[in-house]
ChimeraX commands (.cxc) that place a marker at each C-alpha (Angstrom):
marker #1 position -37.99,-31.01,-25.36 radius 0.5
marker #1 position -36.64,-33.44,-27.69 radius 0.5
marker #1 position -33.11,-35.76,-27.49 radius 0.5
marker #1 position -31.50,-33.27,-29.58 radius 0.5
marker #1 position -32.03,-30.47,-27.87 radius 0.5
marker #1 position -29.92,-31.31,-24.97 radius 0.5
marker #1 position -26.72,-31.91,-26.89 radius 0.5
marker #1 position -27.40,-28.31,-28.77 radius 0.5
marker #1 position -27.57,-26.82,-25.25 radius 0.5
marker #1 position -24.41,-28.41,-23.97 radius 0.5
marker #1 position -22.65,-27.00,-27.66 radius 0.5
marker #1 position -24.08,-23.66,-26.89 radius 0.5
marker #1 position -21.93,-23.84,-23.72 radius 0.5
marker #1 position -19.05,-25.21,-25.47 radius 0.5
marker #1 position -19.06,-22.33,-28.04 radius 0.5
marker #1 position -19.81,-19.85,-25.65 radius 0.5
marker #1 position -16.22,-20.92,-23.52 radius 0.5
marker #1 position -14.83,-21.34,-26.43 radius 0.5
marker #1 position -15.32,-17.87,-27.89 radius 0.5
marker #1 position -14.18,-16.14,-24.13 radius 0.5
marker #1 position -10.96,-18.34,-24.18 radius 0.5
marker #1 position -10.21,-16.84,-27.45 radius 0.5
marker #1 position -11.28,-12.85,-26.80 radius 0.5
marker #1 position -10.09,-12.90,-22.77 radius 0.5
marker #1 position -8.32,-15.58,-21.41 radius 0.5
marker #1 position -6.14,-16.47,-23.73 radius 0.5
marker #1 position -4.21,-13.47,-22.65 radius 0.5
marker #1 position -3.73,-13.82,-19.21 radius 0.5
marker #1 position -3.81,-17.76,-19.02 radius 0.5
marker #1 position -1.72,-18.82,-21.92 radius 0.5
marker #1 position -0.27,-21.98,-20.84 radius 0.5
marker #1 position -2.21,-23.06,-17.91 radius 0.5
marker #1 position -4.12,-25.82,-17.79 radius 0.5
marker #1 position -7.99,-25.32,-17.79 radius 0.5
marker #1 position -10.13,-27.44,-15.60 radius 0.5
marker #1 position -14.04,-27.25,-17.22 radius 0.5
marker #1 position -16.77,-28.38,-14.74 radius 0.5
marker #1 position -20.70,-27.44,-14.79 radius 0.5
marker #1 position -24.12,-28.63,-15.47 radius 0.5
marker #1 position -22.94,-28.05,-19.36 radius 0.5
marker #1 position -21.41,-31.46,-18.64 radius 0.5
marker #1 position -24.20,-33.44,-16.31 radius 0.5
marker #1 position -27.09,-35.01,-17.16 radius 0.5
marker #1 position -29.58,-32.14,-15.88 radius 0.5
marker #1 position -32.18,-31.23,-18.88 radius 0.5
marker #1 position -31.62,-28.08,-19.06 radius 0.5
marker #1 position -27.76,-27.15,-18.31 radius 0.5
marker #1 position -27.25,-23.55,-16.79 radius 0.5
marker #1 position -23.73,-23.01,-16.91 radius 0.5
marker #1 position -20.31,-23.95,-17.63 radius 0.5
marker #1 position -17.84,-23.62,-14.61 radius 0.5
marker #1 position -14.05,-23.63,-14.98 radius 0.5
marker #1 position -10.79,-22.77,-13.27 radius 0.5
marker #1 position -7.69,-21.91,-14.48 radius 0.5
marker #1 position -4.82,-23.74,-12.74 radius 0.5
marker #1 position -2.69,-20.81,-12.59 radius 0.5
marker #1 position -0.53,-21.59,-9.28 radius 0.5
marker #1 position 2.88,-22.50,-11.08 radius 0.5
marker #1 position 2.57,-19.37,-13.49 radius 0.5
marker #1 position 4.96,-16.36,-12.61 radius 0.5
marker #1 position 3.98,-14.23,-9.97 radius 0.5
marker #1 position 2.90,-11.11,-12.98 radius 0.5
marker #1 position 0.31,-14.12,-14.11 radius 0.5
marker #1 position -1.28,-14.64,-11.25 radius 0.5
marker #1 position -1.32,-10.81,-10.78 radius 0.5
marker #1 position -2.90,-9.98,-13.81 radius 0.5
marker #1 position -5.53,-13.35,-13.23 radius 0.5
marker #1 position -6.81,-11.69,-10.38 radius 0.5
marker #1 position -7.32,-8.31,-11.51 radius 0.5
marker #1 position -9.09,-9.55,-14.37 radius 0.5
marker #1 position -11.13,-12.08,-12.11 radius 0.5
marker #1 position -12.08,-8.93,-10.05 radius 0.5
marker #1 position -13.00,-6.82,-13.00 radius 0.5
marker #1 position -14.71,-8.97,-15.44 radius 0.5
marker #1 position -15.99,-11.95,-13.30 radius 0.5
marker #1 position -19.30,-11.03,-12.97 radius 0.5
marker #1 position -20.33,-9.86,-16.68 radius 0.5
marker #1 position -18.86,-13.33,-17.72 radius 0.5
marker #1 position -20.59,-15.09,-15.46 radius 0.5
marker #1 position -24.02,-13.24,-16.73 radius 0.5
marker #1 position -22.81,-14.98,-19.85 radius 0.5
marker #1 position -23.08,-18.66,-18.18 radius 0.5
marker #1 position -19.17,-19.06,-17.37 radius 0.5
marker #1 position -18.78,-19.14,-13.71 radius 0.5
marker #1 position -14.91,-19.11,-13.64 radius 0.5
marker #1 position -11.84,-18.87,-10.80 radius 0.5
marker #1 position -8.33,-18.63,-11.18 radius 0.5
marker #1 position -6.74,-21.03,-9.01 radius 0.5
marker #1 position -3.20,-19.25,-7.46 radius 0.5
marker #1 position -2.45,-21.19,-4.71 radius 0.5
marker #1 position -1.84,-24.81,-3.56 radius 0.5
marker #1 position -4.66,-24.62,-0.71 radius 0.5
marker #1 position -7.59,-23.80,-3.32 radius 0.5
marker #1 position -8.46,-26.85,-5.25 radius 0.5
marker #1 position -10.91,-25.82,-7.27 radius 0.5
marker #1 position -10.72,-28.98,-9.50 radius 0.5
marker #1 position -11.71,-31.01,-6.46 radius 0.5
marker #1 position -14.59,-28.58,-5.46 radius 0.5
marker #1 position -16.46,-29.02,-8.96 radius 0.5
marker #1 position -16.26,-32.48,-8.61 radius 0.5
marker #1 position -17.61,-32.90,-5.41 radius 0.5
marker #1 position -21.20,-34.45,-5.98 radius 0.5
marker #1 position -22.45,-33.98,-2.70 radius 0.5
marker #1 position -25.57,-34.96,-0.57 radius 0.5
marker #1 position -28.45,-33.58,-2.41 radius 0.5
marker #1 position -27.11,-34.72,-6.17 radius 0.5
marker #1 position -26.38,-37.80,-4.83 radius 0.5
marker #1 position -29.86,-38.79,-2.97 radius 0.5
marker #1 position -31.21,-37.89,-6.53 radius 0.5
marker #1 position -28.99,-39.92,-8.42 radius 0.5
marker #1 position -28.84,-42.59,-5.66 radius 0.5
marker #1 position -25.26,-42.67,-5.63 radius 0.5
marker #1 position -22.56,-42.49,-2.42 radius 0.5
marker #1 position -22.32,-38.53,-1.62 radius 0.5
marker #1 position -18.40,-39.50,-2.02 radius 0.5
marker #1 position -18.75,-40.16,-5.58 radius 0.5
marker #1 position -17.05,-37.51,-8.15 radius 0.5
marker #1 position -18.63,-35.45,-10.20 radius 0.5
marker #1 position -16.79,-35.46,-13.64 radius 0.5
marker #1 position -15.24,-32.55,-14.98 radius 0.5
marker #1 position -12.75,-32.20,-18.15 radius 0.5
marker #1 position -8.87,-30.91,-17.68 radius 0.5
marker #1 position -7.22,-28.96,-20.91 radius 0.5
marker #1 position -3.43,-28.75,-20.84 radius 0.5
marker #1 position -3.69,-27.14,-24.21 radius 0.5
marker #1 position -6.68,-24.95,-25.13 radius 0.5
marker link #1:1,2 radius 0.2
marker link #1:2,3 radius 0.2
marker link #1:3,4 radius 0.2
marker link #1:4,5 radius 0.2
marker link #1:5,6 radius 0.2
marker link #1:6,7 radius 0.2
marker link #1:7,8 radius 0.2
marker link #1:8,9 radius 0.2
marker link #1:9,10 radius 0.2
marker link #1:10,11 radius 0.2
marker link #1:11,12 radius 0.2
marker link #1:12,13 radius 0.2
marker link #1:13,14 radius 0.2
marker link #1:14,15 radius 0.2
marker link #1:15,16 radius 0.2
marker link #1:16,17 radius 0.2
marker link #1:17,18 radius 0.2
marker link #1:18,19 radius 0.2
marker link #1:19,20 radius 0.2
marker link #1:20,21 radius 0.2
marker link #1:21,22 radius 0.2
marker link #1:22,23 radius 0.2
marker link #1:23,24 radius 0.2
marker link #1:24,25 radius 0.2
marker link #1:25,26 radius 0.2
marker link #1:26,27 radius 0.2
marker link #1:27,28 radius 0.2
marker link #1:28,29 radius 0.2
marker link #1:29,30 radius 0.2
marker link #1:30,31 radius 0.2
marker link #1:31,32 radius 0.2
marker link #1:32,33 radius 0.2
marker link #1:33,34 radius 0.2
marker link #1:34,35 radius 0.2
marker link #1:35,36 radius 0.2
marker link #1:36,37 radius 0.2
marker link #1:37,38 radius 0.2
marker link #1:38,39 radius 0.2
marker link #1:39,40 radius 0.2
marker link #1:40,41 radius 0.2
marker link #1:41,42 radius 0.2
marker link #1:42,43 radius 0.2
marker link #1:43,44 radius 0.2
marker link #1:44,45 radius 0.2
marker link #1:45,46 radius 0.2
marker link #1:46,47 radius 0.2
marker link #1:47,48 radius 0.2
marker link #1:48,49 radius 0.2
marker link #1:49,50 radius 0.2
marker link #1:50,51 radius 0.2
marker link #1:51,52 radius 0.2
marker link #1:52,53 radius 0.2
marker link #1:53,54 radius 0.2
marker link #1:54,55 radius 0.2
marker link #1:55,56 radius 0.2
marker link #1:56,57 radius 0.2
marker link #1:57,58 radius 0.2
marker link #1:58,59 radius 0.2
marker link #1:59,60 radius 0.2
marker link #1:60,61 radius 0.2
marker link #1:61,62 radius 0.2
marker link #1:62,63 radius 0.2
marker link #1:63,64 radius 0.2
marker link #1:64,65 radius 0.2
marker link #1:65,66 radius 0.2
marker link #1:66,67 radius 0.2
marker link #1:67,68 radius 0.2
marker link #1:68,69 radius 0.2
marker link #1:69,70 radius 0.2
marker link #1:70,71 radius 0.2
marker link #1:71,72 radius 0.2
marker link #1:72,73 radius 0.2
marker link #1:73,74 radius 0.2
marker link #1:74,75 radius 0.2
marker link #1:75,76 radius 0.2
marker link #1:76,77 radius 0.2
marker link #1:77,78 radius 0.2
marker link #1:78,79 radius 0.2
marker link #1:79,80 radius 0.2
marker link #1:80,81 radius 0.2
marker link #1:81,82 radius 0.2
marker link #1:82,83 radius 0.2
marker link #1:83,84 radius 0.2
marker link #1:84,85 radius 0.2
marker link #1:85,86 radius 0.2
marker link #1:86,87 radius 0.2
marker link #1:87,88 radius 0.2
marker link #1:88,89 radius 0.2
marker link #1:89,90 radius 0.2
marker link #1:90,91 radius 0.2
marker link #1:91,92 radius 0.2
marker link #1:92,93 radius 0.2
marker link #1:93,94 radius 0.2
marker link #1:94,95 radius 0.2
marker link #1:95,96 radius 0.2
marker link #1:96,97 radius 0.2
marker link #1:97,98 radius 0.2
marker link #1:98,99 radius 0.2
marker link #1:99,100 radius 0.2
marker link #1:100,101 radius 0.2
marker link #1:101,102 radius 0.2
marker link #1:102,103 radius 0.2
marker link #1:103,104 radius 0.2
marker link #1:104,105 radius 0.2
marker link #1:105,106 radius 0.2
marker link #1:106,107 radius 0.2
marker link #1:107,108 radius 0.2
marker link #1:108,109 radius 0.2
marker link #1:109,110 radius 0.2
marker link #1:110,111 radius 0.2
marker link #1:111,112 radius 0.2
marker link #1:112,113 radius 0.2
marker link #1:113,114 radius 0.2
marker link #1:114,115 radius 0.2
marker link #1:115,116 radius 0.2
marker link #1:116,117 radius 0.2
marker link #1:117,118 radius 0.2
marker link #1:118,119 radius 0.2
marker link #1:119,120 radius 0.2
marker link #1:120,121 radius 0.2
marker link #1:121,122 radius 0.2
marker link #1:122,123 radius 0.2
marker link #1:123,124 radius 0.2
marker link #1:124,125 radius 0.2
marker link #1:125,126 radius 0.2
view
């Protein structure tokens, strides 16, 4: 595969997010920050998926209602799509800090310290 099809991948990923933000989260996550994660964002060939989490633990308690009912009822049709996301509600979940752990097997590959983060992108305003 040539050099530019990897960047047209990652944009297919980027659209895709893009277009979800705008039709369903927007919504129900006006306002909190969005934390964007995922091979859409590493260095693998051929990305998979874009992962993200909502950080949705200071929004009123209605929010965080209404996050998880929608997590529960359209999670896995979106994820069919390629977005794998999460609300995060609570303190205890860190969700940011799970996507950017690198981890054992990644890091053998990569030769790289399993303790080293993976990177993933914060939105305050989307």
């Amino acid at each position: 595969m040539g050099a530019h099809a990897y960047p047209a991948r990652r944009l297919e990923f980027v659209d895709l997010l893009h277009e979800i933000c705008e039709n369903e989260f927007r919504v129900i996550y006006a306002g909190c920050p969005l934390v964007v994660a995922g091979s859409c964002l590493s260095d693998k060939e051929h990305p998979g998926d874009v992962e993200c989490t909502f950080e949705a633990r200071w929004a009123s308690e209605n929010v965080r209602q209404r996050a998880l009912m929608h997590w529960f009822g359209r999670h896995q049709a979106i994820k069919q799509l390629g977005v794998d996301y999460y609300p995060t509600l609570t303190d205890d979940r860190n969700l940011r800090a799970f996507f950017s752990y690198l981890g054992p097997k990644s890091a053998a590959l990569k030769s790289l310290d399993e303790r080293h983060l993976r990177g993933t992108v914060l939105l305050s305003e989307w």
